[in-house]
PDB file as gemmi writes it, atoms N, CA and C in Angstrom:
CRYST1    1.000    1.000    1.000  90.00  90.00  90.00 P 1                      
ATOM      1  N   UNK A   1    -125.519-221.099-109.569  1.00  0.00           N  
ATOM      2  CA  UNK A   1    -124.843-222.375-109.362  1.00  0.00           C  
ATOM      3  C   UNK A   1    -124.542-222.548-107.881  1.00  0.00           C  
ATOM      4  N   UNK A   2    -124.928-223.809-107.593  1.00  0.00           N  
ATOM      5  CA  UNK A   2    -123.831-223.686-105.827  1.00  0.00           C  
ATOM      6  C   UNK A   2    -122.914-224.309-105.973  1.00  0.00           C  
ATOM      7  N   UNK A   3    -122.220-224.487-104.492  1.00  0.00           N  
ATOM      8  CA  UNK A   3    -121.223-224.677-104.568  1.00  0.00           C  
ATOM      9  C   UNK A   3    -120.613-225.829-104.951  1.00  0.00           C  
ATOM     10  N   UNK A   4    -121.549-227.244-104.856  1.00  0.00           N  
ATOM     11  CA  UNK A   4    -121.247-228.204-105.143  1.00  0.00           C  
ATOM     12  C   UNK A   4    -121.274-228.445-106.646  1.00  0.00           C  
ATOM     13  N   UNK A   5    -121.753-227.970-107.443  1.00  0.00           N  
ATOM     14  CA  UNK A   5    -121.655-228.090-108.924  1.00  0.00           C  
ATOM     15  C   UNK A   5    -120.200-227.283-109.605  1.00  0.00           C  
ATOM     16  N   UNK A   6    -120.185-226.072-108.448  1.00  0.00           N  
ATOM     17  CA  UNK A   6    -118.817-225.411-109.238  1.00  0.00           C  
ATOM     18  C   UNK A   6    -117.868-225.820-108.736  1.00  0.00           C  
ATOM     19  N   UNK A   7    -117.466-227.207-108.031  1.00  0.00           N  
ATOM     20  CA  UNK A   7    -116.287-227.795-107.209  1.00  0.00           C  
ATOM     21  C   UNK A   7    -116.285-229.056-108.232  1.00  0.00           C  
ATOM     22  N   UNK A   8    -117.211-229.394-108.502  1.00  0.00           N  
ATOM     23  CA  UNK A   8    -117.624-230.764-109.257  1.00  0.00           C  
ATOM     24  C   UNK A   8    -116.611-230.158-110.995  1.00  0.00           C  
ATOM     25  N   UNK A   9    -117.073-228.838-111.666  1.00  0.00           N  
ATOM     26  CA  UNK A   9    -117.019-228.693-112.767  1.00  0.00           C  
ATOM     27  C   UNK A   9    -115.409-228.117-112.561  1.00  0.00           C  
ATOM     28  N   UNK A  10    -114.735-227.651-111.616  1.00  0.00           N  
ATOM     29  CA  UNK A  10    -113.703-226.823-111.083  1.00  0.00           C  
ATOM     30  C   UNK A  10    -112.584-228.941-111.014  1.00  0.00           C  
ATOM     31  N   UNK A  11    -113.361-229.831-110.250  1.00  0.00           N  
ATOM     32  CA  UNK A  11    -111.977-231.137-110.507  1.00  0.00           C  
ATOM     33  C   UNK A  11    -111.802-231.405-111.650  1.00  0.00           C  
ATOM     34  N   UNK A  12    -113.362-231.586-112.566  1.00  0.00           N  
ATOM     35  CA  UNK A  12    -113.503-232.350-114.010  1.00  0.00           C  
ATOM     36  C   UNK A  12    -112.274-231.673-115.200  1.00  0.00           C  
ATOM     37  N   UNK A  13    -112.588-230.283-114.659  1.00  0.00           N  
ATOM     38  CA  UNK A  13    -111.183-229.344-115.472  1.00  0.00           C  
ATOM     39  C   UNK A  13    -109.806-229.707-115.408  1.00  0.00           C  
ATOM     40  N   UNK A  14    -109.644-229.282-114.153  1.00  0.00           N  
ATOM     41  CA  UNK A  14    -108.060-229.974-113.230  1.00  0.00           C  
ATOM     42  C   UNK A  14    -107.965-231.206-114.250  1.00  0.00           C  
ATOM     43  N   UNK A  15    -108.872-232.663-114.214  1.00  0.00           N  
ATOM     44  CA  UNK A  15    -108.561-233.426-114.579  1.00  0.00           C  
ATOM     45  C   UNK A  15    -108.190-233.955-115.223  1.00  0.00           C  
ATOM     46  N   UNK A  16    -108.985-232.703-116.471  1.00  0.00           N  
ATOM     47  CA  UNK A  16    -108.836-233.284-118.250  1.00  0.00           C  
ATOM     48  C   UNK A  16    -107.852-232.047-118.634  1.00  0.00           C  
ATOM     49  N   UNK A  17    -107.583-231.617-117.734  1.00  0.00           N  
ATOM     50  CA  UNK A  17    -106.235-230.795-118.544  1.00  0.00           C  
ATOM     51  C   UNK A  17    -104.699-231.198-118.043  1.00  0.00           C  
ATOM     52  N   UNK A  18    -105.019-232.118-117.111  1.00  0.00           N  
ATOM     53  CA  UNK A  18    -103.480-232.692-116.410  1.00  0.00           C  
ATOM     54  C   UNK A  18    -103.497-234.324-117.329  1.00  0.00           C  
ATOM     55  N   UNK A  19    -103.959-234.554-118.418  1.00  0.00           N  
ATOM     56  CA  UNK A  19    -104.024-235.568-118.901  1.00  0.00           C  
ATOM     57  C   UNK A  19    -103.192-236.031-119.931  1.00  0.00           C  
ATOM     58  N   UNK A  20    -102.859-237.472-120.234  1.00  0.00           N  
ATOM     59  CA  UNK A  20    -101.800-237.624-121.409  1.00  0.00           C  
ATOM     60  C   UNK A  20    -102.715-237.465-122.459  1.00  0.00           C  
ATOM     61  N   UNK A  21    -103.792-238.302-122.906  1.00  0.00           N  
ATOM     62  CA  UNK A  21    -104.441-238.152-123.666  1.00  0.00           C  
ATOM     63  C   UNK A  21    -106.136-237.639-123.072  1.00  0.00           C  
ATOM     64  N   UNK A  22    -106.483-237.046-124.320  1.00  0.00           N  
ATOM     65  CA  UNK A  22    -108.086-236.600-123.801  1.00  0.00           C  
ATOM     66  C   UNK A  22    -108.754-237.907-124.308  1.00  0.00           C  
ATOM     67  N   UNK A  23    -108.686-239.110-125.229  1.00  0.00           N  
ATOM     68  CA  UNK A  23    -109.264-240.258-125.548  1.00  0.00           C  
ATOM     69  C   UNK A  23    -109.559-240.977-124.257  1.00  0.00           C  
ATOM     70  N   UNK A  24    -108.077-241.131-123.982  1.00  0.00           N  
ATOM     71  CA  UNK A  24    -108.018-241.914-122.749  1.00  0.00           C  
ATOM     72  C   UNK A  24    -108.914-241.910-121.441  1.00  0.00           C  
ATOM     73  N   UNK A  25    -109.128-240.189-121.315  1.00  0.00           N  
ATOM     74  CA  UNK A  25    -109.891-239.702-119.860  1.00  0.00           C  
ATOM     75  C   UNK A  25    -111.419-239.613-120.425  1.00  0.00           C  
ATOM     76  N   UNK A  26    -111.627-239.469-121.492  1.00  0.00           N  
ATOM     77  CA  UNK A  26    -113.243-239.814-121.704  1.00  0.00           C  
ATOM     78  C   UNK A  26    -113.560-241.319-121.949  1.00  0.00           C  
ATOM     79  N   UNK A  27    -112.796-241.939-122.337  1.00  0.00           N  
ATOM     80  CA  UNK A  27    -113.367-243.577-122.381  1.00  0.00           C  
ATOM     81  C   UNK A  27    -113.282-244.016-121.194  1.00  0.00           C  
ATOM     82  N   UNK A  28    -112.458-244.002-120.243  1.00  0.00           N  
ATOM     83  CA  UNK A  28    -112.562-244.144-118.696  1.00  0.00           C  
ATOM     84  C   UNK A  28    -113.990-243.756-118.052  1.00  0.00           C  
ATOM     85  N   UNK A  29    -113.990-242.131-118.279  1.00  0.00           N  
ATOM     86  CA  UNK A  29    -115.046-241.559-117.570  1.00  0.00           C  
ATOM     87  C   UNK A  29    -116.297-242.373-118.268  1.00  0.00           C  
ATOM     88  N   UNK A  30    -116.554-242.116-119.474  1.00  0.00           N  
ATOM     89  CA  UNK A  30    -117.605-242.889-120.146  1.00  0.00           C  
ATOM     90  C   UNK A  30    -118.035-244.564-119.309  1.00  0.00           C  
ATOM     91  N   UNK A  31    -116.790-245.393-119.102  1.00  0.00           N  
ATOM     92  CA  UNK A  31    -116.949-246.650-118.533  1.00  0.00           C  
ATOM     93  C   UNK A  31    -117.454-246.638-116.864  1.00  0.00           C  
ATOM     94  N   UNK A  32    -116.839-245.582-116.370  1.00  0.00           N  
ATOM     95  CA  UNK A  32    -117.001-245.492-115.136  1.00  0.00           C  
ATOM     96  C   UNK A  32    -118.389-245.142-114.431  1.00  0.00           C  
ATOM     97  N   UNK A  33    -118.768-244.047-115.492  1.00  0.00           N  
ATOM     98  CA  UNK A  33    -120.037-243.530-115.164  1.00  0.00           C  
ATOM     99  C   UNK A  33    -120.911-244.418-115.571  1.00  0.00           C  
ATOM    100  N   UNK A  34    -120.874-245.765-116.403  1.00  0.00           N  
ATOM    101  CA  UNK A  34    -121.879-246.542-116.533  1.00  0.00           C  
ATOM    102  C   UNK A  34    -122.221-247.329-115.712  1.00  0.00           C  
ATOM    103  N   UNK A  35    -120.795-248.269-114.913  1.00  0.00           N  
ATOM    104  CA  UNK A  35    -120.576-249.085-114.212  1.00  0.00           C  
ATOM    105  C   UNK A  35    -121.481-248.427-113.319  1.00  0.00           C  
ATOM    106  N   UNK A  36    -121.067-247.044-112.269  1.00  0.00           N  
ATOM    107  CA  UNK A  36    -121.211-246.597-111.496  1.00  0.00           C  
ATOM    108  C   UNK A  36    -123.139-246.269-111.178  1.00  0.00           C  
ATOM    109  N   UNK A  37    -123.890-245.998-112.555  1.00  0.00           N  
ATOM    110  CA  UNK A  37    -124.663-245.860-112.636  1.00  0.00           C  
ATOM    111  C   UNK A  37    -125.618-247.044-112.692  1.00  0.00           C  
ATOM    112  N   UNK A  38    -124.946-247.981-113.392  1.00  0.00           N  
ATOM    113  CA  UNK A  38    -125.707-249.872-112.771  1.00  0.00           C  
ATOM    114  C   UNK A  38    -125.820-249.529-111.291  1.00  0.00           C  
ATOM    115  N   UNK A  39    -124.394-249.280-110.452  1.00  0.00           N  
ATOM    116  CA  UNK A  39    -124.693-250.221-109.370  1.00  0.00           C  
ATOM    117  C   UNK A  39    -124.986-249.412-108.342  1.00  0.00           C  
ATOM    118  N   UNK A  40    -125.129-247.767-108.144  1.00  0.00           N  
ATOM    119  CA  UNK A  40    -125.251-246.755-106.991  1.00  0.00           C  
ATOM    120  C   UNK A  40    -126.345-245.764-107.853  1.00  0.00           C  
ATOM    121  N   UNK A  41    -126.699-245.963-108.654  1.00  0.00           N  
ATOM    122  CA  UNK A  41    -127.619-244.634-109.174  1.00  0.00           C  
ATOM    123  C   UNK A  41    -127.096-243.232-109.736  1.00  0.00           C  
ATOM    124  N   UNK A  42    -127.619-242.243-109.894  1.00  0.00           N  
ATOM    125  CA  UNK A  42    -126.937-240.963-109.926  1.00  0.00           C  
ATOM    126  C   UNK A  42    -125.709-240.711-109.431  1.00  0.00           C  
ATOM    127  N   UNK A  43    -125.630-240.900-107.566  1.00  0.00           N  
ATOM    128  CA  UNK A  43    -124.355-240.325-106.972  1.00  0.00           C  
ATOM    129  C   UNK A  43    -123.279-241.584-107.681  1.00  0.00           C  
ATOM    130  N   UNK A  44    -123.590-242.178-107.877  1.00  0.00           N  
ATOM    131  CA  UNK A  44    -122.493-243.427-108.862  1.00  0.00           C  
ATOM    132  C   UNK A  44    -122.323-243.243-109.692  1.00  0.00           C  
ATOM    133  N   UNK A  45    -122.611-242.961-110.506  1.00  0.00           N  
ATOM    134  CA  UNK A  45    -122.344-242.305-112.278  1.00  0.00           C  
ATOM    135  C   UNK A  45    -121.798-241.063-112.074  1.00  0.00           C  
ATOM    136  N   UNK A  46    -121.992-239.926-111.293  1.00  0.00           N  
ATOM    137  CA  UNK A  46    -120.877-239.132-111.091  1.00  0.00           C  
ATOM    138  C   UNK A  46    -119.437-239.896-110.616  1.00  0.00           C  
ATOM    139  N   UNK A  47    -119.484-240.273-109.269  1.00  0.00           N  
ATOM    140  CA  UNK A  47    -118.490-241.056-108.771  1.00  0.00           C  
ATOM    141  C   UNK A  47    -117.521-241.809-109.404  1.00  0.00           C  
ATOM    142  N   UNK A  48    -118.185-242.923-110.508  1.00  0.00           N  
ATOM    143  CA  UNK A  48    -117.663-243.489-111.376  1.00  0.00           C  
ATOM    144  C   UNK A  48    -117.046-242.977-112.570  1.00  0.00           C  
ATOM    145  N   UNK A  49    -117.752-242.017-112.842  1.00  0.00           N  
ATOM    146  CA  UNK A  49    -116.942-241.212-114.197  1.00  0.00           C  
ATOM    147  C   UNK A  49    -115.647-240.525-113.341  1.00  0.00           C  
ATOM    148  N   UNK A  50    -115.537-240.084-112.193  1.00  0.00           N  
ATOM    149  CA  UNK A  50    -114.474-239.313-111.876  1.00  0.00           C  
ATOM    150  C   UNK A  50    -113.415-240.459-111.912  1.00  0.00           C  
ATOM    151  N   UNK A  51    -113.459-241.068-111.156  1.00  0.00           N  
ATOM    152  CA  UNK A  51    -112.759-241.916-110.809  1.00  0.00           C  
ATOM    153  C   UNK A  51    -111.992-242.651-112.301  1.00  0.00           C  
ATOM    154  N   UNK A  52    -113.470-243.097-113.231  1.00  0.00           N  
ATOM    155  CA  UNK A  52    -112.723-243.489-114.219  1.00  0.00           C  
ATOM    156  C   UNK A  52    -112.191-242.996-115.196  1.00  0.00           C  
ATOM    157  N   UNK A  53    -112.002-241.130-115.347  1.00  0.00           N  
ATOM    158  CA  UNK A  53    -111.178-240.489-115.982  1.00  0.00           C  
ATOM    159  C   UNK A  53    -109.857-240.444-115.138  1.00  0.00           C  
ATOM    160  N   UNK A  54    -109.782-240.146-113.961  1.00  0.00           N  
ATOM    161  CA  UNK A  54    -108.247-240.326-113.134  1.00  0.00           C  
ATOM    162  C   UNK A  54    -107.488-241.734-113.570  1.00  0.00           C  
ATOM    163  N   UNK A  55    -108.341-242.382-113.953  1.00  0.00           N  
ATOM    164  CA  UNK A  55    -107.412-243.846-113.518  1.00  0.00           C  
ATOM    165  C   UNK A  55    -107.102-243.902-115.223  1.00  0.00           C  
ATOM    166  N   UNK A  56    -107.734-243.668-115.817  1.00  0.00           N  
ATOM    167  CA  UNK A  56    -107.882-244.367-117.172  1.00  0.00           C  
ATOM    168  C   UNK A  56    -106.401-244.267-117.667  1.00  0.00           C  
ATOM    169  N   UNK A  57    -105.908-243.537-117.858  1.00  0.00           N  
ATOM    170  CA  UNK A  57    -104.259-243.577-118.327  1.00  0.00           C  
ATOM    171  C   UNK A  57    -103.413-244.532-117.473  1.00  0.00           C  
ATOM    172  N   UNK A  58    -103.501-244.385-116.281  1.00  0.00           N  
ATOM    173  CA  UNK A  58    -102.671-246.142-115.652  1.00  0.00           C  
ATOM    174  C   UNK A  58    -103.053-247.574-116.433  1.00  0.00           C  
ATOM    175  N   UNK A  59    -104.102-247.069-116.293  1.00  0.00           N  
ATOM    176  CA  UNK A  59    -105.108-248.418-117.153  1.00  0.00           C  
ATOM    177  C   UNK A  59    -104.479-248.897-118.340  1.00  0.00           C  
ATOM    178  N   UNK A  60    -104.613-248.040-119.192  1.00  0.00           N  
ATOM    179  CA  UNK A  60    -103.889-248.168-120.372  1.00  0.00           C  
ATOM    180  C   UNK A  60    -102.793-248.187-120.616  1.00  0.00           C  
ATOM    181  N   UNK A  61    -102.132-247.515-119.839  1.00  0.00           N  
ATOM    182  CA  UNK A  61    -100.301-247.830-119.524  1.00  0.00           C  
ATOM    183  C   UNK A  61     -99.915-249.423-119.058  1.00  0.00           C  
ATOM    184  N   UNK A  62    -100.904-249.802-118.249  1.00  0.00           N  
ATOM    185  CA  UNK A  62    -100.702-251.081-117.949  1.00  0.00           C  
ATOM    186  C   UNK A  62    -100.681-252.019-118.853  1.00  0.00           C  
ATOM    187  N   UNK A  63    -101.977-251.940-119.383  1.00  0.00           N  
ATOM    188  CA  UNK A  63    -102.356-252.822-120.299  1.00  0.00           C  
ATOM    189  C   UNK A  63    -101.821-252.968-121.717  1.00  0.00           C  
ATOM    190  N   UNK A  64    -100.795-252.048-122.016  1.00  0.00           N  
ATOM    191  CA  UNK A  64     -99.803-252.073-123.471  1.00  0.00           C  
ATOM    192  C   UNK A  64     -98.476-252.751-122.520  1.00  0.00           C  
ATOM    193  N   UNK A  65     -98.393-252.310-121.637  1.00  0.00           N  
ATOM    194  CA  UNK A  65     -97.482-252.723-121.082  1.00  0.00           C  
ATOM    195  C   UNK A  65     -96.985-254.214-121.005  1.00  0.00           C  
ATOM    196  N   UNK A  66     -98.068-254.891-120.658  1.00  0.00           N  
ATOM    197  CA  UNK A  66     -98.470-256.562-119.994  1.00  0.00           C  
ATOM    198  C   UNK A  66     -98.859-257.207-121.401  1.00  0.00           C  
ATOM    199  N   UNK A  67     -99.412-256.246-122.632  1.00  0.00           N  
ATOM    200  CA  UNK A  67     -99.273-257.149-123.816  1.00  0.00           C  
ATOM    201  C   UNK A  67     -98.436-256.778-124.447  1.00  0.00           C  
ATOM    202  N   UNK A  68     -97.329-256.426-124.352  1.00  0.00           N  
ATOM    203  CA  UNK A  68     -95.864-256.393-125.610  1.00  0.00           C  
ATOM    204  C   UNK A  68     -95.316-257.450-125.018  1.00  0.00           C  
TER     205      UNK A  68                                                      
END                                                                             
């Protein structure tokens, strides 16, 4: 493995274990990495899934929030 795959698999951990829900951080990542993969290719669908497992619980906090 180098190093960039075991830094990559070493955040994805961090990420999904500091999480409220595990639903939450895979439907994010799932959305993110698609988006990401429309519009940048490969390095975007990584990019995008990270990003959209970090965020995904604000997301959803928001959004119960703004509809009650």
């Amino acid at each position: 493995m180098n190093a960039l795959t075991l830094a990559l698999l070493f955040a994805v951990a961090i990420a999904t274990t500091a999480c409220s829900t595990t639903e939450q951080r895979v439907g994010g990542a799932a959305v993110g990495a698609g988006t990401g993969a429309a519009v940048g290719g490969p390095v975007g669908a990584v990019v995008g899934g990270a990003a959209g497992a970090v965020t995904a619980p604000t997301v959803v906090r928001e959004t119960r929030r703004a509809t009650r």
